[in-house]
C-alpha positions as CSV (number, residue, x, y, z in Angstrom):
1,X,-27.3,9.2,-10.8
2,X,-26.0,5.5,-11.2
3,X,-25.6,3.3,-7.6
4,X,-22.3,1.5,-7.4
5,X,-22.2,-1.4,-5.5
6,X,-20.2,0.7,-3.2
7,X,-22.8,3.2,-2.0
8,X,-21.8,6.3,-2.9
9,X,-21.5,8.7,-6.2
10,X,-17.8,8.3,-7.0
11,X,-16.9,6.1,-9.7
12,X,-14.3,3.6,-7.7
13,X,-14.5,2.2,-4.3
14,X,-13.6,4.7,-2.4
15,X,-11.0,4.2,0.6
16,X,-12.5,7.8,2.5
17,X,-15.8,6.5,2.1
18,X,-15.7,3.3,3.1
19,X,-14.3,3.8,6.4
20,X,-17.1,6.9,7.0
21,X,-19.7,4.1,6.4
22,X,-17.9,1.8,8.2
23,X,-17.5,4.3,11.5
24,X,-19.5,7.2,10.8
25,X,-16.6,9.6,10.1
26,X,-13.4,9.9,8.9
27,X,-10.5,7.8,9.7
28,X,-6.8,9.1,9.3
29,X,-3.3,6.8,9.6
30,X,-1.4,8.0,11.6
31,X,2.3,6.5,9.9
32,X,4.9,4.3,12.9
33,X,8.7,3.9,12.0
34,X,9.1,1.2,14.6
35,X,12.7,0.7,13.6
36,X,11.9,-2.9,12.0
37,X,14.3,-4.3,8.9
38,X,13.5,-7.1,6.1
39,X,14.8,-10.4,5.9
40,X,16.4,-8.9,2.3
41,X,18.3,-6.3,4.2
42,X,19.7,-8.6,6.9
43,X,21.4,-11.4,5.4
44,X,18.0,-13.7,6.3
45,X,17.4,-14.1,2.7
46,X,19.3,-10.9,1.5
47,X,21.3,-7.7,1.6
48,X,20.1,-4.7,0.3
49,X,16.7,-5.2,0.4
50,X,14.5,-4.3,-2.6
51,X,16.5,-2.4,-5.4
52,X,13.8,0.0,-5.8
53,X,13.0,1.2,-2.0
54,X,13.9,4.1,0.1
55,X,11.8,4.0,3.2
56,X,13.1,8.0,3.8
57,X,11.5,8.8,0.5
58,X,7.7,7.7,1.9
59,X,8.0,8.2,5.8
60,X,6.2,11.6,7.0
61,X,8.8,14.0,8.9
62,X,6.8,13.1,12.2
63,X,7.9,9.8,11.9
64,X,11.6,8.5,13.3
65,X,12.8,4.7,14.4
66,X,14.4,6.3,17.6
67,X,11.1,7.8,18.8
68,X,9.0,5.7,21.1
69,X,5.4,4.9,19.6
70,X,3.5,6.9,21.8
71,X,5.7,10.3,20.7
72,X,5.1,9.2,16.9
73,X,1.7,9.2,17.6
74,X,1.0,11.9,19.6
75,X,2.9,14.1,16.9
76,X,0.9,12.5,14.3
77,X,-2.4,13.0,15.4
78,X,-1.1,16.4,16.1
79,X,-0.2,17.0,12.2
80,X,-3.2,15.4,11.3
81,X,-5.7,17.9,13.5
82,X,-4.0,20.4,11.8
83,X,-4.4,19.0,7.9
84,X,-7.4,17.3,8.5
85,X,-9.8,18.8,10.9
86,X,-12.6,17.0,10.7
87,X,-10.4,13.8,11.7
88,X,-11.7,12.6,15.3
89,X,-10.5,8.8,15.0
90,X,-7.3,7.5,14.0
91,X,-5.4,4.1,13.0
92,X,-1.6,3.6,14.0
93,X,0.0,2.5,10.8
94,X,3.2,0.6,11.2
95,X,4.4,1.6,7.8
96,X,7.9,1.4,7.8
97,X,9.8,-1.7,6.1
98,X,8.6,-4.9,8.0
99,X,6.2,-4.5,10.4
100,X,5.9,-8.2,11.3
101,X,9.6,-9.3,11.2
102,X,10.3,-9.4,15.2
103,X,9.1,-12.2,17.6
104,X,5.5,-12.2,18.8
105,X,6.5,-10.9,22.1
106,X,8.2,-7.7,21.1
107,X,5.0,-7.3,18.2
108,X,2.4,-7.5,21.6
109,X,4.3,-5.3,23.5
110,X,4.8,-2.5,20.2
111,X,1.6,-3.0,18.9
112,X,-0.2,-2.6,22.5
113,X,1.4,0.3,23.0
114,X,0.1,1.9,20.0
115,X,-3.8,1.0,20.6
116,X,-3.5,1.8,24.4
117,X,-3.2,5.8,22.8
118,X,-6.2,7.8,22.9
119,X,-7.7,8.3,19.3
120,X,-6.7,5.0,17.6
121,X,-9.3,3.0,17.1
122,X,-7.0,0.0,14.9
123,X,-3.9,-1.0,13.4
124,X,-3.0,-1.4,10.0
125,X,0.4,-3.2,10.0
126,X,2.4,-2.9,6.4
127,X,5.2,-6.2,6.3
128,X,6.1,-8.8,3.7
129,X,4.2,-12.0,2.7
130,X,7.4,-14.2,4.2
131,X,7.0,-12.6,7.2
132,X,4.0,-13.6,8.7
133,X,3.0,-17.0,10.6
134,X,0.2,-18.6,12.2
135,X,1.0,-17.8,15.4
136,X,1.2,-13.9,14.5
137,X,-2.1,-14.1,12.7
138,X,-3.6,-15.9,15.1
139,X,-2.5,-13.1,17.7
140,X,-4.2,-10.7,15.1
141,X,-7.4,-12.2,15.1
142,X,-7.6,-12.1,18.7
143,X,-7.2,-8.2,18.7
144,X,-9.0,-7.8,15.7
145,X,-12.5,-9.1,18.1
146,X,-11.4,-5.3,19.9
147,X,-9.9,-3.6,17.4
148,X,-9.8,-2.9,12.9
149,X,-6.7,-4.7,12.4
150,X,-5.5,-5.0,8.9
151,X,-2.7,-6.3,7.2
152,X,-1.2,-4.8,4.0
153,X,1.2,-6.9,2.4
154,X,3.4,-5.4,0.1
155,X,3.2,-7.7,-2.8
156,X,5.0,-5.7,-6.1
157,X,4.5,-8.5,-8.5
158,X,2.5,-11.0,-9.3
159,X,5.6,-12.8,-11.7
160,X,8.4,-14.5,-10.0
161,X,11.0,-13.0,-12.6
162,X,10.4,-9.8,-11.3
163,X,10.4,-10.3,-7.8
164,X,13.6,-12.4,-8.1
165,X,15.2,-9.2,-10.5
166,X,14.1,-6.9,-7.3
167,X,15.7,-8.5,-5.0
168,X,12.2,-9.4,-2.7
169,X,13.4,-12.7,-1.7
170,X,10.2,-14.4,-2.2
171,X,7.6,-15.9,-4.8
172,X,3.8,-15.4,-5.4
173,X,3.1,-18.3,-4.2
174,X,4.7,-16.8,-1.2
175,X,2.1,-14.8,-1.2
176,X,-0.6,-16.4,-2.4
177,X,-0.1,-18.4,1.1
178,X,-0.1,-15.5,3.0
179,X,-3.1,-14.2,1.8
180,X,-5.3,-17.2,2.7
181,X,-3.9,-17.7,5.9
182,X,-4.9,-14.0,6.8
183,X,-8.3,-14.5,5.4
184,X,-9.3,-17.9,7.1
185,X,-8.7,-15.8,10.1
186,X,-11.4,-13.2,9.0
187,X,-8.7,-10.3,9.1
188,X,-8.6,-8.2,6.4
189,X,-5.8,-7.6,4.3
190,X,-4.9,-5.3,1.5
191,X,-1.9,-5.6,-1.3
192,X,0.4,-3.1,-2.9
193,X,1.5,-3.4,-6.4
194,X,4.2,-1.7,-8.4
195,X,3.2,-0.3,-12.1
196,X,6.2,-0.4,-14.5
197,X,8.6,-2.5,-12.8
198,X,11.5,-3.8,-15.1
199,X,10.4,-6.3,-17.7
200,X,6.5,-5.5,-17.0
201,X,4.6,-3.5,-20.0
202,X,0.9,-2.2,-19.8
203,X,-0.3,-5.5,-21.7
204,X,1.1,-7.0,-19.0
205,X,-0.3,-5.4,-16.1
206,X,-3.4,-5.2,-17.8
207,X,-3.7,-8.9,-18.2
208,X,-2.5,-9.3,-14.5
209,X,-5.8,-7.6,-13.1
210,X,-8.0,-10.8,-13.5
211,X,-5.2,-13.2,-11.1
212,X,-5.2,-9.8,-9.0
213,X,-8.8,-9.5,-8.6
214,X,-9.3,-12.8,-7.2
215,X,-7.4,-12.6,-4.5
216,X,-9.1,-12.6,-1.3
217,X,-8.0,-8.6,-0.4
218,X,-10.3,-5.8,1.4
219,X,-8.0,-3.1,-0.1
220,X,-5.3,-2.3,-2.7
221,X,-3.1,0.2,-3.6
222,X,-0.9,1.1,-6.9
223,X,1.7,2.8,-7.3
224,X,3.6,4.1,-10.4
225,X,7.2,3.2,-10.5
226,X,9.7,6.1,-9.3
227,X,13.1,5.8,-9.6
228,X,14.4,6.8,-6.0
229,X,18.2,8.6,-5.7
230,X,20.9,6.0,-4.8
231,X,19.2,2.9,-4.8
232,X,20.2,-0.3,-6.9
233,X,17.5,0.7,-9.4
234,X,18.4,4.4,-10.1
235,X,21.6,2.3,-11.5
236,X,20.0,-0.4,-13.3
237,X,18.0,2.2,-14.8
238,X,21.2,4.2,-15.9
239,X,22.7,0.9,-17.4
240,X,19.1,-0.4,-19.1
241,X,16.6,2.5,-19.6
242,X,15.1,0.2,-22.3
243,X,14.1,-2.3,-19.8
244,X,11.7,-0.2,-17.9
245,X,8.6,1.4,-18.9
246,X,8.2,4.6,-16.9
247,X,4.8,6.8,-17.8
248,X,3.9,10.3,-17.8
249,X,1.3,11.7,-15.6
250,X,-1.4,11.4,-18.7
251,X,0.0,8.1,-19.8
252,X,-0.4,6.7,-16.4
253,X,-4.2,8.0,-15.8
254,X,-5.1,6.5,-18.6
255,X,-4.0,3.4,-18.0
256,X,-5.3,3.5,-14.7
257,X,-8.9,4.3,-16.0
258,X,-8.1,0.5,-17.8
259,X,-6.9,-1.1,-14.6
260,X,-9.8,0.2,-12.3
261,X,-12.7,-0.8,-15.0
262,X,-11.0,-4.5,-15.1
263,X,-11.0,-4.2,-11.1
264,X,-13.0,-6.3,-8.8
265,X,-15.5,-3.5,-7.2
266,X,-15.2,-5.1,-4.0
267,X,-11.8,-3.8,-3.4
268,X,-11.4,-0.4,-1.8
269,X,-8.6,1.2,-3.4
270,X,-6.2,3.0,-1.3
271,X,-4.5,4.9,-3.3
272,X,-3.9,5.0,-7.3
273,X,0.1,7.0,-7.2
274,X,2.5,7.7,-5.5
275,X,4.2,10.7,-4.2
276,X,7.4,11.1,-3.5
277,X,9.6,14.4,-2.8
278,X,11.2,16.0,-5.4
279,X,14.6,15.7,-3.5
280,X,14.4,11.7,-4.0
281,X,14.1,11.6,-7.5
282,X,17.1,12.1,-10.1
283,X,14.6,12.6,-13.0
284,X,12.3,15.4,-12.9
285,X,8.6,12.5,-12.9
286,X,5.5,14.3,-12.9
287,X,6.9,17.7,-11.0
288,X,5.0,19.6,-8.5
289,X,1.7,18.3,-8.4
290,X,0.3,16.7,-5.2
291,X,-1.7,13.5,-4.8
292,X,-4.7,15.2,-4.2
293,X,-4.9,16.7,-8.1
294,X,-3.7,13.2,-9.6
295,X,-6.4,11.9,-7.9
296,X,-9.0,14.8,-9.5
297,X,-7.6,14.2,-12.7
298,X,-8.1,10.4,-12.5
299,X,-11.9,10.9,-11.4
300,X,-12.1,13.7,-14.0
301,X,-11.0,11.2,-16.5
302,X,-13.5,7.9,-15.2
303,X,-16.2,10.4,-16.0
304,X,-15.1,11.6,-19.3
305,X,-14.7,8.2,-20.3
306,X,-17.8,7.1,-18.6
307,X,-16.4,4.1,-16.8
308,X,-16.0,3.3,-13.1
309,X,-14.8,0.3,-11.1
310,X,-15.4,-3.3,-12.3
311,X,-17.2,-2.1,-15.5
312,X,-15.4,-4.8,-17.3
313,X,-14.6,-6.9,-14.4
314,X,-15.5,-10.8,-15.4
315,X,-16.0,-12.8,-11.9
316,X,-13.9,-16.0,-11.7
């Protein structure tokens, strides 16, 4: 059997694994609708916010803005016992819009209540690159001598025409800042990206990885572009189908297989798709099928292929 770099037998850098060699066992979020908003909802630097998002569409139905943390949390870890047994250690996982966007003083007081619950171990806090500052960080770095705090900056795009055309109200550089200022303080931080965005072909994305992989990240997720019901996009996408590239399930494994062999190996990847239900979506996508058989199918296809993580992956 072939050793990865990452110390175990399946073929990308696994985000299950990594956290049972990091703690001894497995680690489930346990997802926080604080009841924060985005700087491109508010009038800061926008309305709207970003012409793709529907925070309803991702939240679990445990989660809800006008529930206090600890409820969220004890209902989640609840859920959780019953999906996922074996789950003994948790991370509350502000996931809804911008988890950062709120002086430092209400941050403390939301964030210490969520670590102050029995079970969580760490925070991962999902926000914007434009919405972070020293000051927060350096707030972070002080739990993070206590606690696993991460940041995971939702990123899209690495191309400023895109991010203008989705309405995120800020530039790569944007994040590019962000990102190092996180890192100098020895948290880690992870990165979303969006596949199929308007303007944005495979050849594109494909020849994004190497800029991507050199970013200092500890995680990364992708998902595939979903049109969600009644946002600014599911209109745009009326008016231009020709300006999006939107993939079938096989279409989109395979050119994952492409992305994750051009991928640094150090990154743990999160998650390769999204899932979102059916209700949200005005086009019918990929149907039924859950995350957990997207992500067989993907594995299924690294081994036909006979590839894995960072196969092609040509250090800077």
């Amino acid at each position: 059997m072939m050793e990865y770099l990452w110390k175990h037998s399946r073929r990308y850098n696994s985000y299950p694994e990594y956290f049972k060699m990091k703690f001894g066992s497995r680690l489930q979020k346990v997802a926080i609708d604080a009841g924060f908003s985005c700087p491109n909802r508010d009038g800061t630097k926008g309305n709207g916010g970003c012409t793709f998002c529907d925070n309803d569409a991702f939240n679990p139905s445990y989660c809800g803005a006008g529930k206090p943390i600890s409820q969220q949390i004890y209902e989640g870890i609840e859920f959780h016992h019953t999906r996922y047994r074996k789950a003994k250690q948790f991370l509350a996982y502000f996931q809804a819009f911008s988890n950062t966007y709120a002086p430092l003083e209400k941050l403390k007081s939301l964030y210490e209540e969520a670590l102050s619950m029995e079970g969580i171990v760490g925070l991962v806090i999902g926000t914007r690159p434009d919405c972070v500052d020293e000051q927060k960080l350096d707030y972070l770095s002080q739990l993070a001598k206590q606690y696993y705090i991460k940041i995971e900056y939702g990123l899209e795009s690495i191309h400023d025409e895109t991010l203008t055309s989705i309405n995120r109200g800020h530039t790569f550089e944007t994040s590019l800042k962000a990102i190092q200022l996180t890192h100098e303080r020895n948290i880690p931080a992870g990165a979303h990206f969006i596949i199929g965005l308007p303007g944005e072909s495979k050849k594109s994305f494909l020849s994004d990885i190497e800029i991507i992989s050199s970013l200092k990240l500890e995680s990364i997720k992708f998902h595939q572009l979903q049109i969600i019901r009644g946002t600014r996009m599911e209109q745009e996408f009326q008016n231009n189908p020709e300006q999006f590239e939107l993939y079938n399930l096989d279409e989109y494994l395979t050119l994952m297989t492409e992305v994750v062999e051009k991928l640094n190996p150090d990154f743990v990847i999160e998650r390769i798709a999204a899932e979102v239900p059916p209700r949200f979506l005005p086009r019918e996508g990929w149907g039924l099928i859950r995350y957990d058989e997207v992500l067989r199918k993907f594995e299924k296809l690294l081994e036909l292929n006979n590839t894995w993580q960072g196969r092609l992956y040509k250090a800077g």
